[in-house]
C-alpha positions as CSV (number, residue, x, y, z in Angstrom):
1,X,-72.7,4.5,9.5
2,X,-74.1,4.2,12.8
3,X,-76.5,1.9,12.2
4,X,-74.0,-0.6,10.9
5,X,-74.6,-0.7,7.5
6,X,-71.6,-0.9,5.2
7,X,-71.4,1.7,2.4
8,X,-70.4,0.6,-1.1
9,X,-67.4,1.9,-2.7
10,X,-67.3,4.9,-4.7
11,X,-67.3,3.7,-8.5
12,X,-65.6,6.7,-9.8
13,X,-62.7,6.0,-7.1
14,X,-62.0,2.7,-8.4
15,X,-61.9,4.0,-11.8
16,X,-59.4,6.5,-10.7
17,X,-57.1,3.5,-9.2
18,X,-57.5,1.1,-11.8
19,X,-56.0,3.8,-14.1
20,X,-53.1,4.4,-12.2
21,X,-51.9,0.7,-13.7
22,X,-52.1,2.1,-17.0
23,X,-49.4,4.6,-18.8
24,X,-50.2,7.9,-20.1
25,X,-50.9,6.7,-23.6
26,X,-53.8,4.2,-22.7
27,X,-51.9,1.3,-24.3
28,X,-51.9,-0.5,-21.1
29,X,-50.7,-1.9,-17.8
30,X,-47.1,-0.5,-16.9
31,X,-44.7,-3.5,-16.4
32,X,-44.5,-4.5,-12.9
33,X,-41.0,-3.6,-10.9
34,X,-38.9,-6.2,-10.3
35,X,-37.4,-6.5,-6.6
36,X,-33.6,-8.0,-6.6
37,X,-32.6,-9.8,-3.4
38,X,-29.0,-8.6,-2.2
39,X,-26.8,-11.4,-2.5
40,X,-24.7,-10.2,0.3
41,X,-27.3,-9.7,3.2
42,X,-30.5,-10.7,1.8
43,X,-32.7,-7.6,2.0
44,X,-34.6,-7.0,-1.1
45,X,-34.7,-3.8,-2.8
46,X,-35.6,-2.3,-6.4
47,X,-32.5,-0.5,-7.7
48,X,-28.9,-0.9,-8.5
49,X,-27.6,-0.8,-5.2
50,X,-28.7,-2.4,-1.9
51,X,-30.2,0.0,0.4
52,X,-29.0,-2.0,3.7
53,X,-25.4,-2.9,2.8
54,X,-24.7,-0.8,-0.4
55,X,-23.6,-4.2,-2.9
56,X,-24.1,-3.9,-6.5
57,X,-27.6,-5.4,-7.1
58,X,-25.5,-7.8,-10.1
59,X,-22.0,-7.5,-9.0
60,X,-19.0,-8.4,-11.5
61,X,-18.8,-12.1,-12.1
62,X,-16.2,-11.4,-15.0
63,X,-12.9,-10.1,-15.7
64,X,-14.2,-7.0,-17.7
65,X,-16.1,-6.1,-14.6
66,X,-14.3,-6.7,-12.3
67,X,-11.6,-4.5,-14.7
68,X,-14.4,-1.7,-15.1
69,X,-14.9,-1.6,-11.3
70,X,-11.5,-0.8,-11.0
71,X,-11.2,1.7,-13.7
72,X,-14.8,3.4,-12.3
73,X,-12.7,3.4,-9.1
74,X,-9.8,5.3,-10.5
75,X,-12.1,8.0,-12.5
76,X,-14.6,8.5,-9.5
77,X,-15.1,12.2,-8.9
78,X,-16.5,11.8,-5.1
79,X,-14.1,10.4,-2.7
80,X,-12.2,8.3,-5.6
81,X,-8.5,7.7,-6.0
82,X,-8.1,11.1,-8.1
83,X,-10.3,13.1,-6.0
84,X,-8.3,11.6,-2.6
85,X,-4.4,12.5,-4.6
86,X,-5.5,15.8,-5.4
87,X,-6.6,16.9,-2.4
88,X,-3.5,15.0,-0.7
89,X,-1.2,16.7,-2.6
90,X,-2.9,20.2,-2.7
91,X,-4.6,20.9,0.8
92,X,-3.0,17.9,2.5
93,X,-3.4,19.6,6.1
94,X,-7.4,20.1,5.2
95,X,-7.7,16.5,3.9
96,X,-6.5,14.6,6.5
97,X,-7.7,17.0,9.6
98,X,-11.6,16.7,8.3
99,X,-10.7,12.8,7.6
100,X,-9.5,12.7,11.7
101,X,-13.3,14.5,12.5
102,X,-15.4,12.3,10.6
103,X,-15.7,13.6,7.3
104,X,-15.2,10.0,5.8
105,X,-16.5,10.2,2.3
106,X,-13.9,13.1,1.4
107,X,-10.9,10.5,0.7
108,X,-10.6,7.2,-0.7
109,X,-10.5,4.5,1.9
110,X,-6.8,4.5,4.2
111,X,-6.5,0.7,3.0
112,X,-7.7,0.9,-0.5
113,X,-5.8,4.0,-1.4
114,X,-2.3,2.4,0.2
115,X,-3.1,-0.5,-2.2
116,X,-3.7,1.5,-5.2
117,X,-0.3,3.2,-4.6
118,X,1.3,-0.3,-4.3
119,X,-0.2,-1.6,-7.4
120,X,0.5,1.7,-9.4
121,X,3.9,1.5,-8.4
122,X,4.8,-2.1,-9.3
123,X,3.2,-1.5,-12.5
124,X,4.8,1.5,-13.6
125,X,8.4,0.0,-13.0
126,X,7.5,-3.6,-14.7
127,X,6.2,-1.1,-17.8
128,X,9.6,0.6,-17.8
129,X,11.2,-2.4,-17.6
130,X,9.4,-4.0,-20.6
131,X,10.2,-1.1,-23.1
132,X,13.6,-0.7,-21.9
133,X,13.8,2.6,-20.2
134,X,14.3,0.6,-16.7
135,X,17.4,-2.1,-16.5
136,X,16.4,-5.2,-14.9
137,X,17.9,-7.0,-11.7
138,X,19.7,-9.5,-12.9
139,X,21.8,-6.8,-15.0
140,X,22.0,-4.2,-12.6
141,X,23.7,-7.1,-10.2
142,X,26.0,-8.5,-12.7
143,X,27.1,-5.6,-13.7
144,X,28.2,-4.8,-10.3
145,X,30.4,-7.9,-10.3
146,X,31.9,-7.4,-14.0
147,X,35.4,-6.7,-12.4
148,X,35.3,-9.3,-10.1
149,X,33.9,-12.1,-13.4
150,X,36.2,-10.7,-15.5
151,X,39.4,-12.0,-13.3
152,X,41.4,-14.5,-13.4
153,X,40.1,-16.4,-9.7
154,X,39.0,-20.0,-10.5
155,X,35.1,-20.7,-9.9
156,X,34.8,-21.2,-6.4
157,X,32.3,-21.4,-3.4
158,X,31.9,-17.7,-3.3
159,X,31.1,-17.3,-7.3
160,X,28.3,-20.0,-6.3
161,X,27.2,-17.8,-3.2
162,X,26.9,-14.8,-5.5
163,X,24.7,-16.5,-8.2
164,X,22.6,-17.8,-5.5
165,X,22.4,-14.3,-3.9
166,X,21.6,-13.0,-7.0
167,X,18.7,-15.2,-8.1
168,X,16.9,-15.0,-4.6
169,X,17.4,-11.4,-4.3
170,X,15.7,-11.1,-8.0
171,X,12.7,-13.4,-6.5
172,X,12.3,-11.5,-3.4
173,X,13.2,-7.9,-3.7
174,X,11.2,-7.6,-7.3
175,X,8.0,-9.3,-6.3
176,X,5.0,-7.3,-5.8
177,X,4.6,-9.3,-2.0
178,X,7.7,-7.5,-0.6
179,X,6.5,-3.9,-2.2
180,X,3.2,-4.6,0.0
181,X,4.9,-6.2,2.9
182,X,7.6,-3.6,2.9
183,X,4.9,-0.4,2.9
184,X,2.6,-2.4,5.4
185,X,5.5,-3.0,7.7
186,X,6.1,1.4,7.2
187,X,2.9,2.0,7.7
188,X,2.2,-0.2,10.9
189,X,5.6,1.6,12.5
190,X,4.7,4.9,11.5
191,X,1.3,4.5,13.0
192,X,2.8,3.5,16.1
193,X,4.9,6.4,16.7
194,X,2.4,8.8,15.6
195,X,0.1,7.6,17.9
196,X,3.3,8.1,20.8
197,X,3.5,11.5,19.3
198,X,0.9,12.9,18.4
199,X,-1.5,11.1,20.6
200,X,-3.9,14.1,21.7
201,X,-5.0,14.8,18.4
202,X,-6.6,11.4,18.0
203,X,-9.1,9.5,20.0
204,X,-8.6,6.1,18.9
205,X,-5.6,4.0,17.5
206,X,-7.2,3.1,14.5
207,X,-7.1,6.6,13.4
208,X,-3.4,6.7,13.2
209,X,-3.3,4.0,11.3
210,X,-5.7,5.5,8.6
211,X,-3.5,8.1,8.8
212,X,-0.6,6.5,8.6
213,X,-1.9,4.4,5.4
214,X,-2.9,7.6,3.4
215,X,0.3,9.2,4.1
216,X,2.5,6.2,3.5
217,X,0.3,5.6,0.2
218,X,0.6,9.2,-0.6
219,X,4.8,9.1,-0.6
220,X,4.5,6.2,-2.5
221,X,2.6,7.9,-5.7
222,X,4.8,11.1,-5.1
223,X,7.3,8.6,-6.0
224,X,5.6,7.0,-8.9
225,X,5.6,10.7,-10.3
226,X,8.9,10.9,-9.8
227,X,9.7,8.1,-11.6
228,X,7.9,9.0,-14.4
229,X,9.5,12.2,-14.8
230,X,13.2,10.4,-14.3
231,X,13.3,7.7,-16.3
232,X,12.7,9.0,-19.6
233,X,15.2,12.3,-18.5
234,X,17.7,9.8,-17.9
235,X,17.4,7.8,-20.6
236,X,17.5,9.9,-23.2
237,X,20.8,11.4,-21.0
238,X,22.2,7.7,-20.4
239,X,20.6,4.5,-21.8
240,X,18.3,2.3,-19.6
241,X,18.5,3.0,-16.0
242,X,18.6,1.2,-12.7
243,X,16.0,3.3,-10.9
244,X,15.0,6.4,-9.1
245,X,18.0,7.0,-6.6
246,X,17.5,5.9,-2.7
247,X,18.5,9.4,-2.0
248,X,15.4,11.2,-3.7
249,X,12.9,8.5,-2.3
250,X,13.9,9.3,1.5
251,X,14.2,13.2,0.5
252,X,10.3,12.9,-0.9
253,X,9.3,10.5,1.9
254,X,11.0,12.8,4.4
255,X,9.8,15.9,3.2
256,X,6.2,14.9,3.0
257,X,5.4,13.4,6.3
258,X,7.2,16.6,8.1
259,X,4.6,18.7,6.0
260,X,1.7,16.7,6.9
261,X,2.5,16.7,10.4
262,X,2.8,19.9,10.7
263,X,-0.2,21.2,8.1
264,X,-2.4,18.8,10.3
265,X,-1.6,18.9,13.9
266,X,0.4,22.2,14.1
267,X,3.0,23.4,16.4
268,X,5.6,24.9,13.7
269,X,9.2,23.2,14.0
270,X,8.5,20.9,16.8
271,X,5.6,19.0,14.4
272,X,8.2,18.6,11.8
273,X,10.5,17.9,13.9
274,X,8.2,14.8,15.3
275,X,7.2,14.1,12.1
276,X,10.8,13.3,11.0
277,X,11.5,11.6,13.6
278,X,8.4,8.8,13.1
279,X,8.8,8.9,9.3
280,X,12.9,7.8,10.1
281,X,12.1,5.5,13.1
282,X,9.5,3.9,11.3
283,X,11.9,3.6,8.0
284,X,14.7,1.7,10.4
285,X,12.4,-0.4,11.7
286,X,11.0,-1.6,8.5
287,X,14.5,-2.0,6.7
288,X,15.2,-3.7,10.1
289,X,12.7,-6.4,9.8
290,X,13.2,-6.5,6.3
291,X,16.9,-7.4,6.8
292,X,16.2,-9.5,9.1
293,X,13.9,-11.2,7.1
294,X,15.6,-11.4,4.0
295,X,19.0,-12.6,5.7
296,X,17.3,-15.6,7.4
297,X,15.9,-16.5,4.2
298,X,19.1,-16.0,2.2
299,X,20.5,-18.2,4.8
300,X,18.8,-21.0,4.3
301,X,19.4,-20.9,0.4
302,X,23.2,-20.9,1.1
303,X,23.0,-23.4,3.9
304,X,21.0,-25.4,2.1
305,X,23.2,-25.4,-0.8
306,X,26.5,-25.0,0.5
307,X,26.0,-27.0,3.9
308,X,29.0,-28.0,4.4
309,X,30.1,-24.2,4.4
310,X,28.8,-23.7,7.6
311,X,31.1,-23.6,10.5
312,X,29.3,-24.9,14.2
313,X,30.3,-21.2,15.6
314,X,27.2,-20.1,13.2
315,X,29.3,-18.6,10.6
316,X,29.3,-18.4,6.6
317,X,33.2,-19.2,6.3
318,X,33.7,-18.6,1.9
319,X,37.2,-19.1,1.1
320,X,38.8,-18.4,-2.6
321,X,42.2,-17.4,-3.8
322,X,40.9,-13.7,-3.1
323,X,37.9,-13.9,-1.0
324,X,37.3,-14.7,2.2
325,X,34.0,-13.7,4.3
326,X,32.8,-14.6,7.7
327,X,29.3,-13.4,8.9
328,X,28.3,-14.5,12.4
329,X,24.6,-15.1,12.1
330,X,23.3,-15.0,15.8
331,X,25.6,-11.5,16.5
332,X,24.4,-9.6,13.8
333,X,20.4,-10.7,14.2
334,X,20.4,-9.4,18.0
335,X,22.4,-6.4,16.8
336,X,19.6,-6.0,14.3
337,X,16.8,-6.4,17.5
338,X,18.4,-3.4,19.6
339,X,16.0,-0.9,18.1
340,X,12.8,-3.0,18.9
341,X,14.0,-3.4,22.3
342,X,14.5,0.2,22.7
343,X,10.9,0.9,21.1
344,X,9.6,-1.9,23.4
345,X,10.7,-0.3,26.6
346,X,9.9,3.3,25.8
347,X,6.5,2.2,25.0
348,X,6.3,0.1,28.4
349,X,8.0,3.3,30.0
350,X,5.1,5.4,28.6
351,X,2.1,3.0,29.6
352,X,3.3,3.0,33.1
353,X,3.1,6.8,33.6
């Protein structure tokens, strides 16, 4: 008013807001909504979900649900592991071109998915193990050295090399750590030489590593399906089996990366042609390092064991009435470097131009 004076609220307006507290039935107030503070960040919100850093406004504290996480994970119809495999497998050159231009929520995270594979791999083979379809590594071994058991040599120094041999390759090439070590070490190589290759279709490095991981992850459940398809085939045909042959795991490796190369950058033969060429010098590199890991570790099982063994050229002299092996250590490890070096200096070669 303009002479100052105040004017008292409407009666009927305050009648109309009091109300609003009360549900449609006229039983009373409505229950007041509860805000949850994000345990992650902080910010407080009403709903499952946090609005600022998307946590689960009660996240799992349990193994159920942490189990029905995973499961939800698997089953999720919009960018989930299903949705991501599908659309890998049908319309891979689609997929992973919209992935490369931002359209993030069509696939499963590069990491996660990679992971997934890993984990659905390891367990398929330890279930085919268990019931007996899948022979385990301590069998497939020995029974690569029944002739040799089964002869009349004496135990020597070279028996006791091959049970040592034996037991760590059981504890190393069967553990779940070198299936994820061995597909991160593909999967940092192949993104290296995609990026050499293929480097105008991305504008980041980081991007050829997500590709890389979805591809490399992708192979990896092609050959889970694979697998599943062989080892019952073959043992109905054969008894228990040792595994999927090398030769079909680096046809469907192969195979697969020269597709995806060329559905997603183009070019015809020459894509393939570069895409065969990262997927193989990525796969040498890996069994490379892998080699040379492996080796150094089984060296130091037989030197600590069988010290005495070891000759001061560097060299595992075994001796037997029929055997007799000498592996110079130092040699064969540089031999084993030569492709690094040559990887090395072709990227130094391509920096400088």
């Amino acid at each position: 008013m303009p002479d100052g004076t105040t004017e008292s609220p409407d009666v009927d307006s305050m009648d109309e807001d009091d109300s609003m507290g009360e549900d449609s039935t006229g039983e009373g107030a409505l229950p007041p909504v509860k805000a949850t503070e994000c345990r992650n960040c902080g910010q407080r919100f009403v709903g499952n979900y946090c609005p600022n850093c998307g946590q689960e406004a009660v996240p799992p504290d349990s193994v159920l649900g942490v189990l029905s996480v995973f499961f939800r994970e698997l089953v999720d119809v919009e960018g989930g592991l299903w949705t991501s495999i599908r659309a890998l497998t049908a319309r891979p050159g689609v997929a992973l071109s919209r992935y490369l231009g931002g359209a993030r929520q069509s696939l499963m995270h590069p990491g996660r998915y990679l992971l997934a594979s890993i984990v659905v791999a390891f367990g398929t083979d330890r279930v085919f193990t268990w019931i007996g379809m899948r022979t385990p590594y301590d069998e497939r071994v020995s029974g690569s050295v029944t002739e040799t058991e089964s002869s009349e040599v004496d135990p020597g120094p070279a028996d006791e090399v091959q049970s040592l041999l034996t037991w760590a390759a059981e504890r190393v090439l069967e553990s779940q750590v070198f299936l994820i070590a061995g597909y991160l070490l593909l999967t940092g190589f192949l993104s290296l030489t995609i990026w050499r290759l293929f480097r105008s279709h991305f504008q980041r490095g980081a991007q050829a590593v997500a590709f890389s991981a979805l591809v490399v992850g992708h192979t990896v459940f092609l050959s889970t399906v694979a697998e599943l398809l062989y080892f019952p085939a073959d043992y109905l045909r054969a008894g228990p089996t040792s595994g999927l042959p090398a030769n079909a795991l680096v046809v469907i490796t192969a195979v697969y990366v020269t597709l995806v190369t060329t559905r997603t950058f183009g070019g015809g033969w020459k894509s393939s042609a570069k895409g065969l060429l990262a997927i193989g010098w990525a796969g040498l590199e890996q069994v490379l390092v892998q080699g040379i890991v492996i080796g150094g570790y089984f060296a130091w099982i037989i030197h600590a064991r069988l010290g005495d063994e070891l000759s001061a050229e560097g060299a595992f002299k075994i001796s037997g009435d029929t055997t007799a092996i000498a592996l110079p250590i130092l040699p064969a490890v540089a031999i084993l470097l030569i492709p690094f070096a040559l990887h090395a200096g072709l990227e130094f070669y391509y920096r400088r131009q």
